[in-house]
C-alpha positions in Angstrom: -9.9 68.3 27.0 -12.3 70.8 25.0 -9.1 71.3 22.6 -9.1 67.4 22.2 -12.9 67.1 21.7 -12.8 69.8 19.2 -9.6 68.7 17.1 -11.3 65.1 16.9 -15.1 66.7 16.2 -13.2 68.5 12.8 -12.0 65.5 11.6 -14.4 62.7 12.6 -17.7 64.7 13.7 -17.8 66.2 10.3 -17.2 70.0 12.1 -15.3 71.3 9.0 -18.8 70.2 7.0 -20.7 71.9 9.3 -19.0 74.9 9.8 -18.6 75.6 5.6 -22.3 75.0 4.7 -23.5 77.3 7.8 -20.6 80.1 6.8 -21.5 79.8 3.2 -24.9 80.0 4.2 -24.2 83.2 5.8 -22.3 84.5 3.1 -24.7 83.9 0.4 -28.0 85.8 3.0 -25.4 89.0 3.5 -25.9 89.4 0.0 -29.0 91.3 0.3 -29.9 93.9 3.4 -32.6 92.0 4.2 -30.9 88.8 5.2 -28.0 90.3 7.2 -29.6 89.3 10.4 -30.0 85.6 9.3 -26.5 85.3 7.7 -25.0 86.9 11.3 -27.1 83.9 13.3 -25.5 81.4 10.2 -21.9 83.0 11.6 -22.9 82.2 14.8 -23.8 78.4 13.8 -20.4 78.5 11.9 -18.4 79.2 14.5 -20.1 76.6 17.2 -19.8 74.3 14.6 -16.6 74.6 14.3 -15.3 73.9 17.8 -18.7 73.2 20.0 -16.2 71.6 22.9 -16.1 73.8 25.9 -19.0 76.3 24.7 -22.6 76.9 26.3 -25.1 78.6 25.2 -26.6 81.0 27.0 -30.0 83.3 26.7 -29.3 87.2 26.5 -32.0 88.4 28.6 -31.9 92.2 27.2 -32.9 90.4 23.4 -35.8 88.3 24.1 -38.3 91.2 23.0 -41.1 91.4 20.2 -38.2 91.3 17.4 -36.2 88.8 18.8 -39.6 86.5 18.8 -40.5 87.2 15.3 -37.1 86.6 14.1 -37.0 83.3 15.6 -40.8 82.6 13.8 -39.7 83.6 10.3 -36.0 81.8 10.8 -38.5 78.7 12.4 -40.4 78.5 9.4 -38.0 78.9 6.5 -35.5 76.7 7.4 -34.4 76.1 10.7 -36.7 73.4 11.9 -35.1 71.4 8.6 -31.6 72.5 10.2 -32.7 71.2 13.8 -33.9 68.0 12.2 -30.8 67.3 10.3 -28.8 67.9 13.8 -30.8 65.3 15.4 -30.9 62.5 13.1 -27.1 63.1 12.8 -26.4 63.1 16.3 -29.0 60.2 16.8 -26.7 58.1 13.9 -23.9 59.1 16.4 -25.2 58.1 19.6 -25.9 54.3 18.3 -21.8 54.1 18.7 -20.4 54.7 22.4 -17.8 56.7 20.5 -20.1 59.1 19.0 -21.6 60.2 22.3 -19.8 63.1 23.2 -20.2 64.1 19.1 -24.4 64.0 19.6 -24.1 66.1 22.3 -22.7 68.4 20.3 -25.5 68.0 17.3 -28.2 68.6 20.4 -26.3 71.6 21.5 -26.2 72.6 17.6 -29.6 71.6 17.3 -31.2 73.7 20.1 -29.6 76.7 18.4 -31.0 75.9 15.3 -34.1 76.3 16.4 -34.4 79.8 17.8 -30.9 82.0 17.4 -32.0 85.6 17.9 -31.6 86.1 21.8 -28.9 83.7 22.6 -25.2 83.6 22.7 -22.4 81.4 22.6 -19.9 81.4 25.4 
């Protein structure tokens, strides 16, 4: 089913979108040292966008220290509240359709990583 869910979530959920702006994204912050850990966490967003069907995602209790926090402030406040937005209002344009359901579940799983990525994983 999670193979079904993601094949139609490329096509009609707009996953290929998703996952070529967030890998891009990363791409473009590996340029510089500094950014390595934010283009990493745009991977990570890549790849869940890609194929969110079947995935969790789960805290990694050894990487909720001091850093971990202050990563999650400076990614917060330079763009991924905008990215958290954007997932909602998408997912809330897909929930007005009973087909979309199961697609804005996947935006709320994308937006809840969007807002704080350092400590967390996707199984």
């Amino acid at each position: 089913m999670s193979l079904m869910g993601n094949l139609l979530w490329i096509v009609l959920g707009g996953g290929i979108f998703v996952f070529f702006f967030y890998f891009l994204g990363g791409l473009v912050l590996c340029l510089t040292v500094v950014g390595i850990p934010f283009g990493i966490q745009c991977f990570k967003l890549a790849m869940l966008g890609l194929m969110p069907f079947g995935r969790r995602i789960v805290e990694r209790p050894a990487a909720t220290g001091c850093l971990a926090t202050l990563m999650n402030i400076i990614w917060l406040l330079v763009g991924g509240l905008e990215l958290a937005v954007l997932h909602l209002v998408f997912g809330l344009l897909l929930a007005l359709t009973v087909v979309g359901l199961p697609f804005a579940r996947q935006h709320a799983k994308l937006a809840s990583l969007c807002l704080v990525p350092f400590g967390k994983t996707v199984q």
